[in-house]
N, C-alpha and C positions, 0 to 999 in steps of 0.2 A: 399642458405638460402631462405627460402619462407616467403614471408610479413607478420605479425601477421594480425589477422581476423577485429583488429581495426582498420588499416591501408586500407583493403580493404571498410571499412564502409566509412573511409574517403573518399575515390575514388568514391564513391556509391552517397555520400552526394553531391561533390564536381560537377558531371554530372548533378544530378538533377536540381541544383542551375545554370549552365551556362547557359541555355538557360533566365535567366528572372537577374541575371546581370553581369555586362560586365567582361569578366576574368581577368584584370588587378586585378577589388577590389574586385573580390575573392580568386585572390594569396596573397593580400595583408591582406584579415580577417583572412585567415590558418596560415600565417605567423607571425602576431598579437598574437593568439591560442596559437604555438607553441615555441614563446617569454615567454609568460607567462608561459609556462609549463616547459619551461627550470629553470627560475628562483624557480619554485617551486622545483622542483624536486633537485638544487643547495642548497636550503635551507640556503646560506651564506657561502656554503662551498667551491663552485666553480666546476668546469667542471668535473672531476672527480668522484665526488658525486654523479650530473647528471646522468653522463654516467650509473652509478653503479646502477643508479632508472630502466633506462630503457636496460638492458642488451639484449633486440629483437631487439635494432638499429642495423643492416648489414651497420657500419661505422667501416673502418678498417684506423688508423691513416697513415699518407702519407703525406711531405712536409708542414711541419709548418700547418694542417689540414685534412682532413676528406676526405677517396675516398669512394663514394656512388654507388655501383656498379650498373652496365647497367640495370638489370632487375627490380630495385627501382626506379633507375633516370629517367625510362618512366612514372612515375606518376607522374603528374606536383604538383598535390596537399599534395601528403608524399613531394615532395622535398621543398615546402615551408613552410614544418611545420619545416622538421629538420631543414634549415636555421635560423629558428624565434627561434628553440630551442636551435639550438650553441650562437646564438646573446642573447638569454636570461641568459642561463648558465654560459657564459666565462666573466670573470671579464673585466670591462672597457667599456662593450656598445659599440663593434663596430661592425658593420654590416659583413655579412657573404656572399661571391659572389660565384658564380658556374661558375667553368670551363671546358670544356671536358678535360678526362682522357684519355690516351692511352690505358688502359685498356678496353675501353667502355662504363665508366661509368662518373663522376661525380666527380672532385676534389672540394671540400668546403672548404674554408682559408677564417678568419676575413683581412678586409681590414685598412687602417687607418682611412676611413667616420665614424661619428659616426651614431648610430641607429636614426635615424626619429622616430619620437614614434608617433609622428601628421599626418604619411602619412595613406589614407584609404578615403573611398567616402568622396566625398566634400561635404555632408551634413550633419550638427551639430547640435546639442541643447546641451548646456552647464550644462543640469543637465542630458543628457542621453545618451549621447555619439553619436556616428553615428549613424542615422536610416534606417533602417531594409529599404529594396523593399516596404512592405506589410505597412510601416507608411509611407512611400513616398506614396503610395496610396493612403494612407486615408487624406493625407496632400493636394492632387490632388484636391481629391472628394468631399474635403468642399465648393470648387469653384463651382456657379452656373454657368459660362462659360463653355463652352465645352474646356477643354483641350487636347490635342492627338499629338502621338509621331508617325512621317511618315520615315519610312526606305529610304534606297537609291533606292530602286527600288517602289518607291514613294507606299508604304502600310501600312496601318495603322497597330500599333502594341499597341498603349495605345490607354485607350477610358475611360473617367473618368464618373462618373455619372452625371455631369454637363451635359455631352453631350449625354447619353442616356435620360436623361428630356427634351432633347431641340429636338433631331431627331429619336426619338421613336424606333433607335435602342440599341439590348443589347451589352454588350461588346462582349460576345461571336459572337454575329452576324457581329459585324466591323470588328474586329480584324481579319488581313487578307487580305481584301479586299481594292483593289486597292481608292486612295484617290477619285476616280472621283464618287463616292458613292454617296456623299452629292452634285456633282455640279447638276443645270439645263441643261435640255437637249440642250438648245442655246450654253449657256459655255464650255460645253462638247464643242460641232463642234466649237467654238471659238478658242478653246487650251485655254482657259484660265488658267488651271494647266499650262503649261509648259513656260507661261509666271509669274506667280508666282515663277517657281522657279530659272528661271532667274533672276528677281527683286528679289528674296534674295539671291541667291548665287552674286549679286553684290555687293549688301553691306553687306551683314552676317543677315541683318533683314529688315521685311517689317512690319511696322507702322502701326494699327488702316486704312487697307485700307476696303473700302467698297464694298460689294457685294453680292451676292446670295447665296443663298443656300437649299436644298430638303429634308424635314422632310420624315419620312417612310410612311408616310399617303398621301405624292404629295402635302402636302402644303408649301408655298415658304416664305421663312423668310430673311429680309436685316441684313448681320452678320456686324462686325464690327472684322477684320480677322487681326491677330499681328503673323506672321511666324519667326522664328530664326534657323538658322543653329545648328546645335549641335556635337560637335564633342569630342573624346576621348581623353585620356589622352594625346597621341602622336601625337595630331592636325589632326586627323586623320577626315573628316566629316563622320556621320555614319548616318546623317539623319537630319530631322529639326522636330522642335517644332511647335505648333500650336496653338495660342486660338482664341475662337471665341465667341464674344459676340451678343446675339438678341439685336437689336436697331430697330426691326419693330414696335414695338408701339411707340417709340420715334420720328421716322424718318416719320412716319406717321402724329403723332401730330404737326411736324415740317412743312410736306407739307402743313398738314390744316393750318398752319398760315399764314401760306407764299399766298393758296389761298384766303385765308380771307382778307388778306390784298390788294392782288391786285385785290379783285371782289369787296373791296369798293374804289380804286380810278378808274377803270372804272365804278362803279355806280354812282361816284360823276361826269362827265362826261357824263355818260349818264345824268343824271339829268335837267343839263346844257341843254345841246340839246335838251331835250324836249321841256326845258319850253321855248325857243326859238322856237322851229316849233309850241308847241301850238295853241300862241296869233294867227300869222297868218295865219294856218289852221283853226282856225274857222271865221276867218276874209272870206274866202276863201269861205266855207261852205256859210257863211250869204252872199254873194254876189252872190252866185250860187241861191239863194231864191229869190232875186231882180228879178235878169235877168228872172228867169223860170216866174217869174209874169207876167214881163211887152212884153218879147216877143210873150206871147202866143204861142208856140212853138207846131207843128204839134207830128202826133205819133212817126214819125223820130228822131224830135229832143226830144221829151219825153225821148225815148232809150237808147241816148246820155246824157242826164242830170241825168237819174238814173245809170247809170254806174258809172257817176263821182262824182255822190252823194254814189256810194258804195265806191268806191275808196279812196271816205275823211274819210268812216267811218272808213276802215280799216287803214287808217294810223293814225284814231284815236285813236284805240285800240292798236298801236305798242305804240305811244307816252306814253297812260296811261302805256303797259308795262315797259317804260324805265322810267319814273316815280315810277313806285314801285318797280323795281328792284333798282335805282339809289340811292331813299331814302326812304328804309323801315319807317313801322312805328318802334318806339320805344316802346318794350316788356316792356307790365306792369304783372309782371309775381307772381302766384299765388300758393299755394302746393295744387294738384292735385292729386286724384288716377286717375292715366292713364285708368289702364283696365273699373271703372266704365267711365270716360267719353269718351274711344272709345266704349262701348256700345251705351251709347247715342248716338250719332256721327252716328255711323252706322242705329239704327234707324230712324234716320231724314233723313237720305241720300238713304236706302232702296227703299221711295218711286221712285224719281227720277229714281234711279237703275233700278227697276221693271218696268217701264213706257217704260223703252229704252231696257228690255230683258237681264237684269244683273243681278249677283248674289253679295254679298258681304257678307262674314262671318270672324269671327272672331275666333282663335285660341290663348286663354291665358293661359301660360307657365311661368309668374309670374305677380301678384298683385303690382309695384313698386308705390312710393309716388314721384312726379318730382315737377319743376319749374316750371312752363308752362303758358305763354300765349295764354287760348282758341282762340280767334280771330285769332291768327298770324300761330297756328297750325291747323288749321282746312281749313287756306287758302291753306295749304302745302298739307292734304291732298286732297283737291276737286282737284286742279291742279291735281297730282295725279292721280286721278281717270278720270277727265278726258280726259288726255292721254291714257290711257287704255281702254275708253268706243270710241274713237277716232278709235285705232289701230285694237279693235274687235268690230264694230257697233251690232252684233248681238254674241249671247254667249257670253257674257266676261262674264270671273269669278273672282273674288278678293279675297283674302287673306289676313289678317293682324294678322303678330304672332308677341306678344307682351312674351320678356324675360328681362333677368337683368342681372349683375352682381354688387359686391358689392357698385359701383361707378355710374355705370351709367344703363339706361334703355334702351333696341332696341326694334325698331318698325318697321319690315320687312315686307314692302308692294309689293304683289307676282300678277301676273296675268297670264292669259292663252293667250295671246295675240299671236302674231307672232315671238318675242323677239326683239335683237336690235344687227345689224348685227356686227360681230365680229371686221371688217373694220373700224367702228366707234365707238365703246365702249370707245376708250380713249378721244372723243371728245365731248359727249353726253351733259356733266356736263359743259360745255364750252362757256361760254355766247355767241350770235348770233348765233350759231350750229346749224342747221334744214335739217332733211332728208323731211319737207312738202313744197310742192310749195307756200303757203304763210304764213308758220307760223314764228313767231315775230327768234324763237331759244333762248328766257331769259324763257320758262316757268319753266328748272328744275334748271336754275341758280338762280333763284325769290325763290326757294325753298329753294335753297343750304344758299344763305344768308338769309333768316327766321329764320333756323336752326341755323345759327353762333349765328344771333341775340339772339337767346333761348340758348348757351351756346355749342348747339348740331353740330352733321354734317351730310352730305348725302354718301351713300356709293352703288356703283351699284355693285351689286353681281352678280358673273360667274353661273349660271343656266342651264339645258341642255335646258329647254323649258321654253318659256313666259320670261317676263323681272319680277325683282327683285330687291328692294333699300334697303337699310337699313336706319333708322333714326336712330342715336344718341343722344338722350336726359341724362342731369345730373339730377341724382337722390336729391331728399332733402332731405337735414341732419336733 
């Protein structure tokens, strides 16, 4: 007897559908289907009746139940319809088991269990019954975390929009592709994947741990990564879960506070020690004025006493730095349009520029309204500047591109300089730090706390050529 043509559509349907979900719960929605259809077809009148609805069943009766012959019983999805359909039609709700036949095929007999009527994916809403793959989807994709489903042979196979907003890949583009996708190229040669999935296959989950990760553009984001095992109905593991939350602006705000706090009790320290070497360096100085008087001192010792008269200046000028790094003034701060007063700014400062063979232009990309204390920012830029007329005594060019966003204001100070060796980029901002033979190393820390003090921060940007800062200033409300 050959299948009816609805039966093959079943088989058609039932192929489509396995690849995206698991075969258990889709024996069990065919089976569900063909419950329901038994009872209808029953009408209240019992198995018989059924039967009489669907005279195409190839069910030939045999031992208290139903032989399903070999060339039906190879379609897994007809044979969980008929089951769902004997269990719906035959009086009493008891479920329906398959045994092999001697035949070849398929013996079906109700057993004494009753029918489960609540078995089916373990995801509910109680006014809509089980949802669909395609509402797990969209139940996924409300999450702005990236969430994603990594096989046993560690590749990703979900990828929710959450996470094509955060790594500027499409789902089509992930999916597929082995998880080391999103690691940095360090973590890659670390193993850091296969130490992950050690630390969950230990305990079945990894917590809110911290770490890196590669947008499609090369830019690197600190995620906030929660992994869970996931396994099938028969405890089977089939892969793990993943989310991943951005906490790079958090984690960021977090270090600046953290720097913030310990650039002022080393400035409260420096402080100290200034005003302690001070009094008796200039006591030192005025004593060095005496002597040069009353010895009359040949061009020898002239030599000798201008060296040591440079020598007090310069540790005059370290002192005044740890003095104003130690204790800023206090920001009397006023609502400012930035772009007009970095106009000004740059006009007044032009001349000097031009006098030592520099260029400063200005690049505005938005009009922001800020807090700002003139005095306290303008000391941030001249430092600034001159650093840069320092590093390029001849040609320096400057830059300053003034943007926003709805919060706050950036002030990106660019120059053509030599830039600032890779070796030392994480130490730059780092009070006493000095690649000069006698420079104090507070002049970009003097800055960085200015900036705290104005509400802002300092940020040294990765550039191919010349050095790069960004200012952070808060915009007013």
């Amino acid at each position: 007897m050959s299948l009816p043509l609805w039966v093959s559509y079943l088989n058609s349907f039932e192929s489509a559908l396995c690849d995206i979900v698991p075969e258990e719960d889709l024996q069990d929605l065919v089976r569900r289907v063909g419950r329901s259809s038994g009872r209808t077809a029953a009408g209240g009148e019992g198995l018989g009746a059924a039967l009489a609805g669907f005279p195409e069943l190839p069910l030939r009766p045999a031992d208290d139940g139903f032989v399903l012959p070999a060339h039906q019983a190879a379609c897994p999805g007809f044979v969980a319809w008929v089951k769902g359909f004997l269990e719906g039609a035959a009086p009493g709700g008891r479920e329906v088991e398959a045994t092999a036949h001697y035949s070849g095929g398929l013996l079906l007999r109700w057993t004494d269990e009753p029918v489960r009527e609540d078995e089916g994916p373990g995801f509910h809403l109680a006014a809509t019954g089980p949802l669909t793959p395609y509402q797990l989807a969209q139940v996924a994709d409300l999450s702005a975390d990236a969430v994603l489903f990594i096989d046993q042979d560690h590749r990703i196979r979900a990828w929710n929009r959450g996470a094509q907003e955060m790594f500027g890949y499409t789902a089509a583009e992930a999916i597929g592709c082995s998880a080391e996708l999103l690691l940095t190229e360090d973590l890659r040669q670390s193993g850091e994947l296969d130490e992950l999935i050690r630390r969950t296959a230990r305990r079945g989950r990894l917590r809110n741990y911290i770490t890196r990760r590669r947008t499609r553009d090369g830019r690197e984001l600190t995620v906030s990564l929660t992994r869970s095992l996931v396994r099938d109905r028969q405890g089977r593991e089939v892969g793990a879960g993943a989310i991943l939350r951005d906490i790079t602006e958090s984690e960021k705000l977090k270090h600046e506070l953290d720097t913030a706090r310990n650039l002022a009790a080393l400035g409260e320290l420096s402080a100290q020690v200034a005003h302690e070497v001070r009094n008796p360096l200039a006591g030192i100085h005025g004593a060095l004025q005496i002597l040069r008087r009353r010895l009359r001192p040949g061009p020898d010792e002239e030599q000798v006493f201008d060296d040591v008269a440079a020598e007090i200046s310069r540790l005059d000028g370290l002192v005044t730095d740890l003095m104003r790094f130690g204790r800023p003034a206090s920001p009397h701060k006023d609502r400012t349009d930035l772009a007009e007063w970095l106009e000004n700014w740059i006009g007044q400062s032009s001349r000097e520029a031009d006098r030592r063979g520099a260029e400063i232009s200005l690049d505005l990309r938005a009009r922001p309204v800020v807090e700002l204390d003139p005095m306290i920012f303008e000391q941030v830029l001249r430092n600034l500047l001159e650093n840069s007329l320092e590093a390029r005594p001849a040609g320096c060019v400057v830059t300053l591109i003034v943007e926003a966003d709805e919060n706050r204001a950036y002030v990106e100070f660019r120059d053509n300089g030599p830039g600032i060796p890779a070796e030392v980029r994480e130490k730059v901002l780092q009070p006493f730090f000095t690649t000069k033979v006698r420079g104090s190393g507070l002049g970009l820390a003097i800055c960085q706390r200015h900036l705290h003090s104005l509400g802002g921060a300092l940020e040294l940007l990765e550039v191919p050529s010349g050095t790069a800062v960004r200012m952070r200033l808060p915009r007013s409300r």
